[in-house]
C-alpha positions in Angstrom: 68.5 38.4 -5.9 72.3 38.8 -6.4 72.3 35.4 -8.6 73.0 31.6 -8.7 74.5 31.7 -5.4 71.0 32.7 -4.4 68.9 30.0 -5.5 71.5 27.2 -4.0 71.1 28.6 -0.4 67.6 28.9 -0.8 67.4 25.2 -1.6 69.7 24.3 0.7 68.0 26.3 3.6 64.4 24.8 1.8 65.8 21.1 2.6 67.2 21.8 5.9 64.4 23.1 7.2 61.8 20.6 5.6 63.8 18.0 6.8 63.9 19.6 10.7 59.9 20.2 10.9 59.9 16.4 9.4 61.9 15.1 12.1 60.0 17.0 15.1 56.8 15.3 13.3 58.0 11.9 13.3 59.8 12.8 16.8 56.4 13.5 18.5 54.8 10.2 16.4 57.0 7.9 17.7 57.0 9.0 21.6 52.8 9.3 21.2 52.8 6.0 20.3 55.3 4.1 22.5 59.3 4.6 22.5 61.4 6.9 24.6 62.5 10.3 23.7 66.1 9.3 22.4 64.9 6.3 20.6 62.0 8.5 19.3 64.5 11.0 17.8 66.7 8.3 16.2 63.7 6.8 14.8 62.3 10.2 13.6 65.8 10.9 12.0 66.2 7.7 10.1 62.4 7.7 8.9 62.9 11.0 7.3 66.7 10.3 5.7 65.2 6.8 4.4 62.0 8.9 3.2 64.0 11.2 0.9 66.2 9.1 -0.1 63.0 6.5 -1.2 61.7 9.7 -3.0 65.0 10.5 -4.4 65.4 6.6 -6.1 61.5 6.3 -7.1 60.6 9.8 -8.0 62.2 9.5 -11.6 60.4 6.6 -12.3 57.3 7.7 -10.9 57.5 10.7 -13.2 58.3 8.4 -16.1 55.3 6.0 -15.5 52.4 8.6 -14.5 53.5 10.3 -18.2 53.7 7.3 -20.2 56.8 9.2 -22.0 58.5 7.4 -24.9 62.4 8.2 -25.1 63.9 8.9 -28.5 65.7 6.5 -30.5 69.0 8.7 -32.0 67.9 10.3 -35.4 64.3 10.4 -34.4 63.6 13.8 -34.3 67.1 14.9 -35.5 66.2 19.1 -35.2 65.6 17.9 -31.3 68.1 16.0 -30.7 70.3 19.0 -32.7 69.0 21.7 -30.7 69.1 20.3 -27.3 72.6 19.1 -28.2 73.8 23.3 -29.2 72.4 24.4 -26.3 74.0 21.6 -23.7 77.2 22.3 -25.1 76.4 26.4 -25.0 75.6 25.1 -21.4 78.4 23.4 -20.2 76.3 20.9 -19.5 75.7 17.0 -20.2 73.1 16.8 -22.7 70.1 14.9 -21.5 68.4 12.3 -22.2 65.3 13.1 -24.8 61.7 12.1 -24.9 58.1 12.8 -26.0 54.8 12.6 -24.3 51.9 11.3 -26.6 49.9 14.7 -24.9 48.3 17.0 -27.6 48.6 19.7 -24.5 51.8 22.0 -24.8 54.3 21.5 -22.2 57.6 20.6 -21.2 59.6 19.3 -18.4 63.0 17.2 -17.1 63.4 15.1 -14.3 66.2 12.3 -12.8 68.9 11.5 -10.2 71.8 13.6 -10.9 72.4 16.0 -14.2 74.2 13.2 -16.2 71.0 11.0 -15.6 68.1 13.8 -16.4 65.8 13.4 -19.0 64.1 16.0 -21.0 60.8 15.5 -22.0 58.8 17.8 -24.2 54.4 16.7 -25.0 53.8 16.8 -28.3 51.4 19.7 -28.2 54.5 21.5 -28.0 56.0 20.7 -31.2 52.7 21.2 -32.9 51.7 24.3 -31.4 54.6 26.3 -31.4 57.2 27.6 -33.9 61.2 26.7 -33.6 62.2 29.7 -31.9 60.3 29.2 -29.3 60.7 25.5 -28.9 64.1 26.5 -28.5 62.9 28.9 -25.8 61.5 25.9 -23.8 64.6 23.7 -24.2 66.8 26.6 -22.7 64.2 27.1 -19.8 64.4 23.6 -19.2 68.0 23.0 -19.3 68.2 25.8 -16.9 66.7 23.5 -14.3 69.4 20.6 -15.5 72.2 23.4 -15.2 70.9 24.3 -11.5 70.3 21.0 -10.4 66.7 22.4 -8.7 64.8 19.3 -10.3 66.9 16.9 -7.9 65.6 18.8 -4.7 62.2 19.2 -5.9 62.3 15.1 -6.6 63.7 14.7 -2.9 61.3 17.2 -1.0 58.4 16.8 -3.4 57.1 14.0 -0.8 57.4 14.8 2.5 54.0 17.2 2.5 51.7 14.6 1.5 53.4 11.8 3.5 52.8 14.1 6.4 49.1 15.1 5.7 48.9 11.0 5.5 50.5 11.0 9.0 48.0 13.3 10.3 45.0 11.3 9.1 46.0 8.1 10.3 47.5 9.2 13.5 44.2 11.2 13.9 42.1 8.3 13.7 43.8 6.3 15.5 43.5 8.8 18.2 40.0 8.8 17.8 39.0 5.7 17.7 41.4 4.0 19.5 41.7 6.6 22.7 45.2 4.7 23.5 48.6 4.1 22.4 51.0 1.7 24.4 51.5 4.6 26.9 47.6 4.0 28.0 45.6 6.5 29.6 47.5 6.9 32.4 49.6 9.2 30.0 46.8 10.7 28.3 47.6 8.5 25.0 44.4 9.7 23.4 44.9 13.0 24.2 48.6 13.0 22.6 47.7 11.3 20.0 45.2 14.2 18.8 48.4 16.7 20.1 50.4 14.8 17.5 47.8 14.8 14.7 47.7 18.5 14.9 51.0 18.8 14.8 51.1 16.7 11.4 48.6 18.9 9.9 50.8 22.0 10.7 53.8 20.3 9.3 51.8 19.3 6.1 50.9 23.0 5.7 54.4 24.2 6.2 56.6 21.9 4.0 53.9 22.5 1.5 54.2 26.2 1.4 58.1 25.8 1.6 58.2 23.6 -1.4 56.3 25.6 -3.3 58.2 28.8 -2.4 61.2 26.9 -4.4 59.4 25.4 -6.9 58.4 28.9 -7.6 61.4 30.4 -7.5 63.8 28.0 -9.6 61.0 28.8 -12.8 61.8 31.7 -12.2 65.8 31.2 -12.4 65.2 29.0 -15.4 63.3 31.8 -17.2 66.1 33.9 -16.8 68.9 31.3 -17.9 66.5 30.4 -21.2 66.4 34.3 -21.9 70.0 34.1 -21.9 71.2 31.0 -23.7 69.0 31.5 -26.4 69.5 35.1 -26.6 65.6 35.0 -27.3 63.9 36.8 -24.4 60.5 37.9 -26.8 60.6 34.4 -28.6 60.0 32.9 -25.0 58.0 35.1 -24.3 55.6 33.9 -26.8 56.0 30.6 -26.5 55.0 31.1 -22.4 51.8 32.9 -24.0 51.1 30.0 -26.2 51.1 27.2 -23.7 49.3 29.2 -20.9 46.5 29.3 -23.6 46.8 25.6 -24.9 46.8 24.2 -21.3 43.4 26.7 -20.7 41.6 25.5 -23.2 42.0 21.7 -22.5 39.5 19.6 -21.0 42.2 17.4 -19.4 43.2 16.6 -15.7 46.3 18.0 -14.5 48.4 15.0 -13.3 51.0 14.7 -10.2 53.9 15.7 -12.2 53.0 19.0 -12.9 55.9 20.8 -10.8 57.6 19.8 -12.6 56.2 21.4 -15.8 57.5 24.0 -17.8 53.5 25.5 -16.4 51.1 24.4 -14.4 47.8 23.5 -16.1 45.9 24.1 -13.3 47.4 27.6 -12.8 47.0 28.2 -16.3 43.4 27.7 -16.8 43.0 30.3 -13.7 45.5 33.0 -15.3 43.7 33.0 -18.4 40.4 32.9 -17.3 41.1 35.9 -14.7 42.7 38.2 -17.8 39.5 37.2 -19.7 37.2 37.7 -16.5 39.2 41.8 -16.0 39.1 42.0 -19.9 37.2 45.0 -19.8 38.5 46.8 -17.1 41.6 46.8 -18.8 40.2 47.4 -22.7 41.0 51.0 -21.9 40.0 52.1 -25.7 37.2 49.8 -25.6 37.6 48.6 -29.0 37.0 44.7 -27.9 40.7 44.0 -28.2 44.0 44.4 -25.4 46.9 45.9 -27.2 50.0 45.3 -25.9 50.0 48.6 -23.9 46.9 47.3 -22.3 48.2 44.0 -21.8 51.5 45.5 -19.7 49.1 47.5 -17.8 46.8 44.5 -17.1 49.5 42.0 -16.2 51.4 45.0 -13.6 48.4 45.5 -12.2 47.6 41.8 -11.7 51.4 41.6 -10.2 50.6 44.5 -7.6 47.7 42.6 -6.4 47.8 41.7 -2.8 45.0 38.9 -3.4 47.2 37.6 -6.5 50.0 37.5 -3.9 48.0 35.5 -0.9 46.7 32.9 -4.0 50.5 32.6 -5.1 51.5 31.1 -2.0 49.8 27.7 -2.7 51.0 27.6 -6.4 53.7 25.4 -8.3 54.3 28.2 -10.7 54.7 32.3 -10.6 51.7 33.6 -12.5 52.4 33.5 -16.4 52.2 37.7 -16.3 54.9 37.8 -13.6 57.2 35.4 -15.7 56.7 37.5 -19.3 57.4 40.7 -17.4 60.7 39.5 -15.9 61.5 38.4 -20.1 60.7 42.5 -20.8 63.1 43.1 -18.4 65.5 40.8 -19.4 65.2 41.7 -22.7 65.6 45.2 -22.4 69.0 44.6 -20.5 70.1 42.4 -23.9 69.1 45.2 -26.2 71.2 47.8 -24.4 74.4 46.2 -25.3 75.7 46.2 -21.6 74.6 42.9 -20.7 77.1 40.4 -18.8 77.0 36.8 -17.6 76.7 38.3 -14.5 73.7 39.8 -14.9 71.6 36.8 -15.9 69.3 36.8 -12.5 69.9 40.2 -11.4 65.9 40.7 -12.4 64.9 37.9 -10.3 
């Protein structure tokens, strides 16, 4: 992609669109049930405006509660609170507000209302697991997201999918059992009804798939912009390694927040175990062990995978070998001494 520019009309396009296949939904639910077409579409168009804008004034504080994060107290963790405030200023950015989850797992993520407002959170896990350089690693990935704003879209859209799988079920139902709405059965009420719940399950697949298209690709954009702050592309690198292997190995649920994640833990525990699973396909000296050579090769063959692609498609995150591979390139583009701003997402 041709940079920033890129990821803005994506998410602009994202929301537009999510919001049109909304509006048809609740269009369609309205008129099924009882009100006129024009009434119907102003109904449908102030449902999903008040919908967002719900998501967009709860979602932070959702996030907050469902993490049970505690926010720092100023000289708690000063190297934190030093680092995040270096790289916000390296930024151009406000510096966020900091926190830690009581999580042994390692991960990392920010969330909020506008970038003056965000809040970065890192578990505990992290800090324990992982070394300072790539901590820092982390902090710049996640202060990509504050720089490009994409948390704020993914708080606003992040609804609509499930509140339109809902739709479907109780408008299904109600079809169902019911066999009316006001229209009667003169109008074939039942019938639209079951027309309409259809529809909702269609829309629940689509804005799904959309959302997780951009959730997808912002990681992405934020990998890039930590590679670049911290100048630390192999650091990261690590650091991505690390937690895809701590949130594998633990026995805990994934919660509803994890799109917002620095990884998914549910993606994670399926990476790992499918490298494990090809572990001898791709020991090409058979000596028990993947080198580094063998690692590349495993992870671009994993990326060329047409099946890998198809099971991307309903994930938050890119698979963890797609992200490190992007950092080689990245890196190798810092190391020949050519490197410009411009170029921070030309790998992307």
């Amino acid at each position: 992609m041709a940079g920033l520019s890129a990821l803005k009309r994506t998410m602009g396009f994202t929301i537009i669109i999510i919001f049109a296949i909304f509006l048809g939904l609740l269009t369609i639910i309205s008129y099924a049930f009882f009100l006129d077409p024009f009434t119907s579409l102003l109904l449908g168009l102030f449902g999903g405006l008040f919908i967002m804008l719900l998501q967009y004034l709860i979602g932070p504080a959702i996030v907050a509660a469902s993490t049970g994060l505690h926010y720092l107290s100023p000289g708690e963790n000063q190297w934190l609170e030093s680092k995040v405030s270096e790289l916000s200023t390296r930024s151009g950015i406000p510096m966020p507000r900091l926190a830690v989850v009581p999580n042994r797992t390692p991960n990392a993520f920010v969330f909020g209302r506008t970038q003056k407002g965000a809040t970065l959170a890192v578990h505990q896990g992290l800090l324990e697991r992982l070394n300072e350089d790539e901590v820092e690693g982390v902090l710049g990935h996640e202060l990509g997201h504050v720089k490009h704003r994409d948390f704020i879209i993914v708080t606003i859209i992040s609804a609509i999918p499930l509140i339109a799988y809902l739709i479907a079920r109780t408008v299904f139902w109600t079809g169902a059992r019911s066999g009316s709405g006001r229209r009667g059965s003169k109008e074939g009420g039942a019938g639209l009804l079951l027309v309409a719940a259809i529809g909702a399950y269609v829309v629940y697949i689509l804005t799904t798939l959309l959302t997780l298209r951009l959730t997808r690709l912002r990681e992405h954009y934020a990998d890039a912009y930590s590679a670049f702050l911290t100048g630390k592309p192999r650091q990261f690198q690590s650091a991505l390694t690390k937690i895809a292997y701590g949130l594998s190995m633990s026995p805990e649920e994934p919660n509803g927040a994890r799109a917002f994640f620095i990884e998914d833990p549910a993606q994670a525990k399926r990476d790992v175990a499918n490298i494990i699973e090809q572990k001898s396909r791709y020991d090409l000296d058979r000596d028990g062990v993947l080198s580094e050579r063998e690692l590349n090769l495993a992870m671009e063959e994993e990326a060329r995978s047409n099946w890998r692609k198809a099971n991307e498609l309903f994930s938050t995150h890119p698979p963890i070998y797609k992200r490190i591979l992007l950092l080689r390139e990245i890196e190798q583009d810092l190391g020949s001494g050519t490197f410009q701003q411009s170029d921070i997402y030309r790998h992307v």
